[in-house]
C-alpha positions as MATLAB code, in Angstrom:
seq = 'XXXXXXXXXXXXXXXXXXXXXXXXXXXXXXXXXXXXXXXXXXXXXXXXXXXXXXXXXXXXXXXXXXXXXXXXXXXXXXXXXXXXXXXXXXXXXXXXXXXXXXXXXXXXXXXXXXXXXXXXXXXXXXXXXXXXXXXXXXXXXXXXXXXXXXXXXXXXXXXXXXXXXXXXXXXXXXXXXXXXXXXXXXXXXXXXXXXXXXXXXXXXXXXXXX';
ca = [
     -17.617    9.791   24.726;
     -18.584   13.172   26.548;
     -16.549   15.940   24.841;
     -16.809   19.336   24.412;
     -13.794   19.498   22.051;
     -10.885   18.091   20.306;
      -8.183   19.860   19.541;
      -5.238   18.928   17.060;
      -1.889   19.570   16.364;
      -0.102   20.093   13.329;
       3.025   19.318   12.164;
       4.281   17.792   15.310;
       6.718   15.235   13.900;
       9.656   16.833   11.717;
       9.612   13.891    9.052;
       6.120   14.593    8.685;
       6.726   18.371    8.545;
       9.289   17.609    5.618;
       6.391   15.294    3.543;
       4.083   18.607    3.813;
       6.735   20.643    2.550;
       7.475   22.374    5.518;
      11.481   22.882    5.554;
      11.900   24.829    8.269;
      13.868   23.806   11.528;
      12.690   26.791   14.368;
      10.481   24.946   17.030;
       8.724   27.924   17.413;
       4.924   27.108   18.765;
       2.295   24.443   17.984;
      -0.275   24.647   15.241;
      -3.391   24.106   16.438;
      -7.091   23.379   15.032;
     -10.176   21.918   16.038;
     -12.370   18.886   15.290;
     -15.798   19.045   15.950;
     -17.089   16.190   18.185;
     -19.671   14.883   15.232;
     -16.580   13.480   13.925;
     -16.068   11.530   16.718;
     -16.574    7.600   15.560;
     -15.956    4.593   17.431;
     -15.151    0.599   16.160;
     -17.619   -1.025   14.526;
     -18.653    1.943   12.150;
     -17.476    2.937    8.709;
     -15.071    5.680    7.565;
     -17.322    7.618    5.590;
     -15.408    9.406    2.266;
     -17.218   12.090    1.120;
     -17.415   13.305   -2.552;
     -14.649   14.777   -3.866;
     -12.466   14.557   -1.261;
      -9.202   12.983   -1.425;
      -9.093   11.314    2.396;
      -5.458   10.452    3.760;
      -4.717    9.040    7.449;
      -3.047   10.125    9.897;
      -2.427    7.781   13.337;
      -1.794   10.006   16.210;
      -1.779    9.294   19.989;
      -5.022   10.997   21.336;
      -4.924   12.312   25.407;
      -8.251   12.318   27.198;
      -8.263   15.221   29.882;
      -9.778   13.923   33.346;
      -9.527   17.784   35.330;
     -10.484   20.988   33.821;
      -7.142   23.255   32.885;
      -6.171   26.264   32.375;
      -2.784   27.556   31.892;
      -1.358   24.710   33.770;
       2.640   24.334   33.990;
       4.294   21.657   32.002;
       5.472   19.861   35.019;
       1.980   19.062   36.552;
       0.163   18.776   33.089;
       0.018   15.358   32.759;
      -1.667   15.513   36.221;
      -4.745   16.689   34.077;
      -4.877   13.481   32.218;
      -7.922   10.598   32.593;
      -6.322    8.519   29.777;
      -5.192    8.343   26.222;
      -6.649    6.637   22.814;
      -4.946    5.642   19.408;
      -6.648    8.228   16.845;
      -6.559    9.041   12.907;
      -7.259   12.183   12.396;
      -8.835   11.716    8.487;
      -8.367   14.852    6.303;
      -9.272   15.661    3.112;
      -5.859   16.944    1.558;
      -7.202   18.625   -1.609;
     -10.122   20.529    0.685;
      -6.339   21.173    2.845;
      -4.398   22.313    0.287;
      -7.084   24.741   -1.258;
      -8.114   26.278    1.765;
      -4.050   26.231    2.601;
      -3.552   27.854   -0.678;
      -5.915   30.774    0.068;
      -5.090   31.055    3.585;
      -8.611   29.903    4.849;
      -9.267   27.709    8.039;
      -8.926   23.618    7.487;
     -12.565   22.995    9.565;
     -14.110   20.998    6.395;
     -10.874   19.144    5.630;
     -10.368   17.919    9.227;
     -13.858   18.338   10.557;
     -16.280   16.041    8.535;
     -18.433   13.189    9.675;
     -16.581   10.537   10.873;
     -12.951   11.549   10.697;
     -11.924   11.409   13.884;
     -12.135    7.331   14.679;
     -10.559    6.219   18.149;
      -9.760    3.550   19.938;
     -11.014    2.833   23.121;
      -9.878    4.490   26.044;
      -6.411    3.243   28.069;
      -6.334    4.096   31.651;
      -3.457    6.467   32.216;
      -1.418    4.084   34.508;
      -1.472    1.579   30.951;
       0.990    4.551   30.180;
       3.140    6.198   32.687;
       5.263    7.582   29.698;
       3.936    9.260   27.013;
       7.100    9.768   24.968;
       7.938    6.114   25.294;
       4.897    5.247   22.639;
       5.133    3.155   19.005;
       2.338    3.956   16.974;
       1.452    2.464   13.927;
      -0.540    1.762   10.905;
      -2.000   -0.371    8.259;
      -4.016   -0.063    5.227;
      -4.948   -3.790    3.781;
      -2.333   -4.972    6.025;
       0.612   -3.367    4.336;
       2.377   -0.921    7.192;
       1.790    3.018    6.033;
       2.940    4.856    8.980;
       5.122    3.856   12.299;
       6.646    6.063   14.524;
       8.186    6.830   18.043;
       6.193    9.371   20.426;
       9.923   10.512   21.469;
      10.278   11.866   18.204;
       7.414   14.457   19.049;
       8.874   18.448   18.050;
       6.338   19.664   21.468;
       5.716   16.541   24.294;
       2.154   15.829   25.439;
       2.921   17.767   28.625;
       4.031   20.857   26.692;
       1.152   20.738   24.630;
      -1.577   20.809   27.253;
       0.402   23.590   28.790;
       0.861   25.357   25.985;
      -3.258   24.749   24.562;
      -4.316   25.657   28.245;
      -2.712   29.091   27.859;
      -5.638   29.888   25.635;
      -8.538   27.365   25.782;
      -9.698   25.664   28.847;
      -9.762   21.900   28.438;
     -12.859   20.503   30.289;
     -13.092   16.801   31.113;
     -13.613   14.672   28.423;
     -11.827   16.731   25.898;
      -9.503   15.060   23.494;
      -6.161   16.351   22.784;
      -4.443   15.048   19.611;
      -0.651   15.043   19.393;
       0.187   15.122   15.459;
       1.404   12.365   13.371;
       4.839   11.014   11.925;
       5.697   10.403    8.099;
       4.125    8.339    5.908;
       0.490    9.717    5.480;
      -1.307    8.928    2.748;
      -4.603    7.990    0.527;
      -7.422    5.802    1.635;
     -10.240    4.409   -0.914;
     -13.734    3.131   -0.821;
     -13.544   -0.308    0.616;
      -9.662    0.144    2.363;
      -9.400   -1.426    5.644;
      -7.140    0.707    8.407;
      -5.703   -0.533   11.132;
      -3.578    0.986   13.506;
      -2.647    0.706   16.836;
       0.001    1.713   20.151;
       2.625   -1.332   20.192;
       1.525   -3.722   23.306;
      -1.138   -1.451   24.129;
      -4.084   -1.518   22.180;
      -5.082   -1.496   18.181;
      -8.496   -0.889   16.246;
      -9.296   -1.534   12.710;
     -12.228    0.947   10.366;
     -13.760    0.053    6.679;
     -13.146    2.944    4.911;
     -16.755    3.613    2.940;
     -17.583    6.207    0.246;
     -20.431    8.333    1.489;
     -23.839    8.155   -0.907;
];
């Protein structure tokens, strides 16, 4: 996939907010952080877990943008849209919580080699509403995540108004919309799979890097 970018969202799902700790109720704005696009991988290839690092999923729904934007309104956003994926956005919690701890950027924990696996792509008209999505996951066939796109604290419209305030999103780029409770740890030989109810699903060997 052509991409100049991926940007994520934190903390977009208040159960998930609560299971980080975070106790607060004001909406106020999104969090936002990027993934490089080296850890772009697609089906058929490993997970890769590197040394040290203590690698929990995350299933989010993933918007590809079709138009360039910039500082777009929320009610013609999701005119900007080419499609969407199923994503895991892999992060190393302990490299998280350290860098968290000293109030230093998350780009190793989120931005390694692999950790942002996808789905293929789903034409847009496969989803004429994006807040009307189940996503879900597996790890060795045992559910770890499931939740409801309605449930979203900022809507994908919102959030590529919001992001195109302050970064232009070219064609190609990959939006990622956060991820509801249940997150957890994956180990050397786990098998993932997740997928958007009715719509599509994808399944990654998790592999610890040499």
């Amino acid at each position: 996939m052509i991409s100049s970018k991926a940007i994520c969202v934190g903390k977009n799902y208040e159960k998930h907010a609560r299971e980080m700790g975070d106790m607060t109720t004001s909406r106020g704005e999104p969090i936002l952080f990027l993934k490089p696009s080296s850890s772009y991988l697609e089906q058929g290839n490993p997970i890769l877990l590197p040394k040290g690092a203590q690698v929990h999923h995350e299933v989010e729904l993933g918007v590809v943008i079709g138009t360039s934007a910039q500082n777009v309104s929320v009610e013609r956003a999701l005119d900007y849209v080419q499609g969407y994926l199923c994503c895991l956005d892999m992060t190393a919690r302990n490299w998280q919580s350290t860098a968290a701890s000293k109030g230093e950027p998350w780009t190793l924990a989120k931005g390694c080699d692999t950790f942002l696996p996808m789905s293929n792509q789903i034409p847009k008209e496969r989803i004429p509403d994006p807040q009307k999505l189940d996503i879900w996951l597996k790890v060795n066939g045992e559910y770890r995540q499931r939740g409801y796109t309605k449930d979203m604290i900022f809507s994908v419209a919102e959030l590529i108004a919001y992001t195109s305030k302050y970064i232009t999103l070219y064609p190609g780029d990959l939006l990622l919309t956060g991820t509801p409770e249940g997150v957890g740890p994956v180990y050397d030989g786990d098998v993932i799979e997740a997928g958007i109810t009715d719509i599509t699903e994808m399944q990654f060997l998790c592999k610890a890097k040499s």
